[in-house]
N, C-alpha and C positions, 0 to 999 in steps of 0.2 A: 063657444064650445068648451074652451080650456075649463074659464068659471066653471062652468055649469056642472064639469066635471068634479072640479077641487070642490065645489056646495058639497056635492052630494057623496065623496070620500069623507069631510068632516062629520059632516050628519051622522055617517055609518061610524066613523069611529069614536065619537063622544058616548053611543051606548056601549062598548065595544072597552072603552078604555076602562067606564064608572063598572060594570060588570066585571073586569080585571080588576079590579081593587076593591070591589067587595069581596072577591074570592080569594084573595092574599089578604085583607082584615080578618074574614073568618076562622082563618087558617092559622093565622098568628094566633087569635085567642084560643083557639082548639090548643094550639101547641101551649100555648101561656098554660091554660087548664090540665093537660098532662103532667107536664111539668111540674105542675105547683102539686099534682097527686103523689108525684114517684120524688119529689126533692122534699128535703127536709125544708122548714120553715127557718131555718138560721144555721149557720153552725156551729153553735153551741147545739143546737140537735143532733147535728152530726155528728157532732166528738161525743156524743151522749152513748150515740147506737152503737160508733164507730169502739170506744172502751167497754161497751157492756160485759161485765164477767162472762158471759159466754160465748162472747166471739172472741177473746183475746187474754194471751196468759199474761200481759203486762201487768203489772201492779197499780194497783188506785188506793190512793191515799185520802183519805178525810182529814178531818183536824180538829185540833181541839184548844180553845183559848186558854191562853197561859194569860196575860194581859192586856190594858184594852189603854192608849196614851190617845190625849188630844189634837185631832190633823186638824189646819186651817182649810174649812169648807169652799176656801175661794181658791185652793191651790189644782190646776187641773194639771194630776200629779203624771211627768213621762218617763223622770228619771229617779231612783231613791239609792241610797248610798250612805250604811254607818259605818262611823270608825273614829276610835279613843269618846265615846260617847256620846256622839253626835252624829245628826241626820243631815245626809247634803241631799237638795233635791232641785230638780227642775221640772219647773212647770211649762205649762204649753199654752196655744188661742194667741193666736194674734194680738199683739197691744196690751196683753198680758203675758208674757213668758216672760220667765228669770232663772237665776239661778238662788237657792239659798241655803243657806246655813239653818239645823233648825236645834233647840233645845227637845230631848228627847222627852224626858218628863212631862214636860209642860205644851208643848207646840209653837213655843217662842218662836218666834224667828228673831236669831240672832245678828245677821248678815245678809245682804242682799245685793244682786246687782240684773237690773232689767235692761230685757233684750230690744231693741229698736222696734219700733210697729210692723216692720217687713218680717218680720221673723216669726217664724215657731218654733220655739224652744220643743225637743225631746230627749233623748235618752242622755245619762249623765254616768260618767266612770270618774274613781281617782286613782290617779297614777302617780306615784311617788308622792310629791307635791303638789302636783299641779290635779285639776279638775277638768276634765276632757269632758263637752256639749257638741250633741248634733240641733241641729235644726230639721225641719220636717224635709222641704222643698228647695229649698234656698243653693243643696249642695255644699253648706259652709257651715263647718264647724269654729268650736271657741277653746280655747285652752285657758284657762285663770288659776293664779295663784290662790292653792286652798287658804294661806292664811290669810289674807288681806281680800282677794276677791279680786286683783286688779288684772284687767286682761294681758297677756303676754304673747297670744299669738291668732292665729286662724290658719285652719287647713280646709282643701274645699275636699270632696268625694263625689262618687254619683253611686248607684241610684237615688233613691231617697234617704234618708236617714232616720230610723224609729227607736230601737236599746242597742245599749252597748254595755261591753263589763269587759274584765281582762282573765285572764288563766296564770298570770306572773313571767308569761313569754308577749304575747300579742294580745292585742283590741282586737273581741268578738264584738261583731255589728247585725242587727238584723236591717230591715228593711220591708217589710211585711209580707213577702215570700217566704219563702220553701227555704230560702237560702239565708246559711250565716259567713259571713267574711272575715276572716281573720287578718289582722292589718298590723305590720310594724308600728312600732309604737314610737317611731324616732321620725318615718319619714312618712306613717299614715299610707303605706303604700301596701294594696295586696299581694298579699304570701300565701293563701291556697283559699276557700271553701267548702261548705259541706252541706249539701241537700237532707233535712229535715223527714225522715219519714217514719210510721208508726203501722207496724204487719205490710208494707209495700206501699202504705198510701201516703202521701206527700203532703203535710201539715204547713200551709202558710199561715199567714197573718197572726206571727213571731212578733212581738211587740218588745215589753219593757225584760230588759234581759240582767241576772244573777247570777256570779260562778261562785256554788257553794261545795265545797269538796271533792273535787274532783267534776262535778256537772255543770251542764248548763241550763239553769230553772231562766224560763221563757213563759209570760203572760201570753193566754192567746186573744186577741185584740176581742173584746164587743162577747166574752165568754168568762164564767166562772173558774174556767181550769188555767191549771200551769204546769206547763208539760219539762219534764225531766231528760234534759239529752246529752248522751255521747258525744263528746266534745272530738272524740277518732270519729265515728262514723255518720254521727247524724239520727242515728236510731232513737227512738223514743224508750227511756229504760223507765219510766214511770210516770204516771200521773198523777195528778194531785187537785180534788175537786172540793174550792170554795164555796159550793152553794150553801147560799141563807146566813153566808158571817156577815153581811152588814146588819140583818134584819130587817125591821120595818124602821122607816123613816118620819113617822110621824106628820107632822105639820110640815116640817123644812122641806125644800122642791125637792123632789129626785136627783139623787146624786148618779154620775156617771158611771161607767164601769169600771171593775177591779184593773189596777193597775200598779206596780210599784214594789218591787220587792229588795229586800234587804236583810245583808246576813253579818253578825256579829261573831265570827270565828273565836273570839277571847271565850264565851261562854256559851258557844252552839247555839244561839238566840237566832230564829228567823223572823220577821217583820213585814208587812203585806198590807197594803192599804189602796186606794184606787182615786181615780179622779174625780173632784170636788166630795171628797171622803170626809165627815166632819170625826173620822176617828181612824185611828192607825194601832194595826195589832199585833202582837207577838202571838206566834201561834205554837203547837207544836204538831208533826203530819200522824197521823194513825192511819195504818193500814187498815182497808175495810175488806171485810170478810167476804166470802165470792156472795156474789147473789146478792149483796146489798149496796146499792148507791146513796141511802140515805145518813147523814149524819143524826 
């Protein structure tokens, strides 16, 4: 009797169960389909809608080439840094990250010192002397002597590690959040924060980061822009839209995205190039006129 019973419970609920999961399949794709009508395809769409001159009185910047210098196409560029005439940079990918020294002119690399296969090389600062590296996942940073290159120390962090740059008090960090950290520069330890936002909405995936004059110019990850922020508040005080400076590419594979910014205070020079970038630019920003997004 027991069997006979347990048969014919199973029976009833194998149709029972396959009709409960067709209707949670159907339902997800309904939902996947909504969704994919009412969300942007990327967000670089978003930041597109989200700055459009008519929703927002923040300023958008275009640009306009001032000079165009040779980047090594194999560099998957996470950190950029000039100063007395040279470009420090770090690159990233596994079994490829380093650190290097680079001639500006030419794209020399003058200097080099690669990171162990564990690693992913990102964001890159210099401080005083020394050259301060995050790595992606790892939590461990590198500290190297800019002249020589030789390592001096390691600090770890958490959460991830993406750009860095400094203000002449503290280490700003992103991490691909909303969020930037500002960090003693002696014991790498946090001293406050600042949530990222533009008209109320909360801007992550804050990547290769620049303190030029007073701001803080932040790439936004897997997007043409580089948003302008208030190093007090967090507020977006401008943006600044690279579409179409690499142009076409020709024959050579597709290069990655914009990445990498760097400012020459001796001569107000700013510099911008991306990863596996076969060219690094000097740029200068032009405000764009309301109502138009196009360079």
């Amino acid at each position: 009797m027991f069997t006979n019973k347990k048969s014919r419970f199973i029976r009833l609920l194998i149709p029972a169960l396959t009709i409960s999961a067709a209707i949670l399949f159907f339902s997800q794709k309904i939902g996947e389909a909504t969704d994919a009508k009412s969300q942007p395809a990327s967000y670089a769409d978003f930041l597109s809608t989200l700055i459009h001159p008519g929703l927002t009185d923040t300023p958008v910047y275009g640009y306009r080439v001032v000079k165009t210098y040779p980047h090594d196409p194999n560099a998957f560029t996470q950190g950029l840094v000039f100063d007395q005439g040279l470009l420090y940079e770090s690159t990233g990918l596994r079994g490829r990250s380093s650190v290097r020294q680079v001639e500006l002119e030419t794209g020399r690399v003058q200097n080099v010192v690669h990171l162990p296969p564990r690693y992913f090389g990102e964001g890159l600062t210099l401080w005083q002397d020394k050259l301060i590296q995050l790595t992606w996942q790892s939590g461990l940073g590198f500290v190297y002597d800019r002249r020589n290159f030789r390592k001096l120390g390691e600090f770890k962090y958490r959460p991830e590690g993406w750009g860095i740059t400094h203000n002449g008090t503290f280490f700003i960090v992103s991490d691909g959040t909303s969020t930037l950290r500002f960090w003693d520069p002696e014991t790498f330890a946090e001293v406050k924060r600042i949530k990222v936002h533009h008209d109320g909405v909360a801007i992550t995936q804050l990547n290769e980061l620049e303190f030029v004059k007073g701001e803080i110019y932040a790439n936004i990850w897997k997007t043409d822009y580089i948003a302008r922020i208030s190093p007090e508040t967090g507020e977006v005080l401008g943006w600044v839209d690279l579409k179409n400076l690499l142009g076409p590419t020709g024959s050579t594979p597709r290069p990655d995205v914009l990445n990498g910014i760097a400012h020459d205070p001796s001569l107000d020079r700013l510099f911008v190039t991306g990863k596996l970038w076969p060219t690094l630019f000097e740029i200068q920003l032009i405000p764009m006129k309301r109502g138009n997004t196009d360079n």
